[in-house]
C-alpha positions in Angstrom: 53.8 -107.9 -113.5 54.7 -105.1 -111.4 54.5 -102.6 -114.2 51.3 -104.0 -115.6 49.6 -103.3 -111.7 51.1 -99.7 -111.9 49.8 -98.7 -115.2 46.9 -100.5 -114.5 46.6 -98.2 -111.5 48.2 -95.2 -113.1 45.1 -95.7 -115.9 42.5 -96.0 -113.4 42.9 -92.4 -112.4 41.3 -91.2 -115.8 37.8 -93.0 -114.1 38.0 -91.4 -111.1 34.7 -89.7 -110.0 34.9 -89.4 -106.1 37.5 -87.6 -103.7 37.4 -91.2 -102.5 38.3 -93.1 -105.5 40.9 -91.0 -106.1 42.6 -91.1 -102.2 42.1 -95.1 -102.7 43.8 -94.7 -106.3 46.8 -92.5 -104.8 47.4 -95.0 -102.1 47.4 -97.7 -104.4 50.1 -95.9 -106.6 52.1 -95.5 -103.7 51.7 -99.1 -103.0 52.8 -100.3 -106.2 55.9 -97.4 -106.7 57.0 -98.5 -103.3 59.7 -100.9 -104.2 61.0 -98.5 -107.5 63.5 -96.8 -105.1 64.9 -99.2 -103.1 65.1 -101.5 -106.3 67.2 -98.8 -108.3 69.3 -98.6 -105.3 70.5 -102.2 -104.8 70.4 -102.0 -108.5 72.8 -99.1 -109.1 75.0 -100.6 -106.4 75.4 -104.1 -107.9 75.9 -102.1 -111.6 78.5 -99.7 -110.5 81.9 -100.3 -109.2 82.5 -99.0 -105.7 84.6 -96.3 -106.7 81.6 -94.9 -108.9 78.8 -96.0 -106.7 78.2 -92.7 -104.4 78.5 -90.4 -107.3 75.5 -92.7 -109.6 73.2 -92.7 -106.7 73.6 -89.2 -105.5 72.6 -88.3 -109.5 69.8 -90.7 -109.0 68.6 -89.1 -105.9 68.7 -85.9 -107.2 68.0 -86.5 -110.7 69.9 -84.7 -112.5 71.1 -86.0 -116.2 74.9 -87.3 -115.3 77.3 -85.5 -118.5 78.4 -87.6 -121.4 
């Protein structure tokens, strides 16, 4: 359901006619990406051993492509 609302959102931009729609559109993104990072955090540290788990999130933070 969560993904549905954000490309639900993410779609709605295309309609967007006002510098109002649009601010209320943003904000509603935001609203809907809020939980993405914290998610992929608790995520990434209930994937990865503890050993690993500092060097997979500071890739995710920075987003680089970890090497084969």
């Amino acid at each position: 359901m969560h993904y549905a609302g954000w490309g639900a959102i993410s779609s709605a931009n295309a309609f967007v006619q006002t510098p109002m729609q649009f601010y209320v559109l943003r904000f509603l993104l935001g609203v809907a990406e809020a939980g993405f990072f914290p998610g992929m955090i608790l995520y990434l540290s209930i994937w990865f051993p503890q050993a690993y788990r500092a060097r997979f999130t500071a890739i995710f933070m920075t987003a680089v492509r970890s090497p084969p």
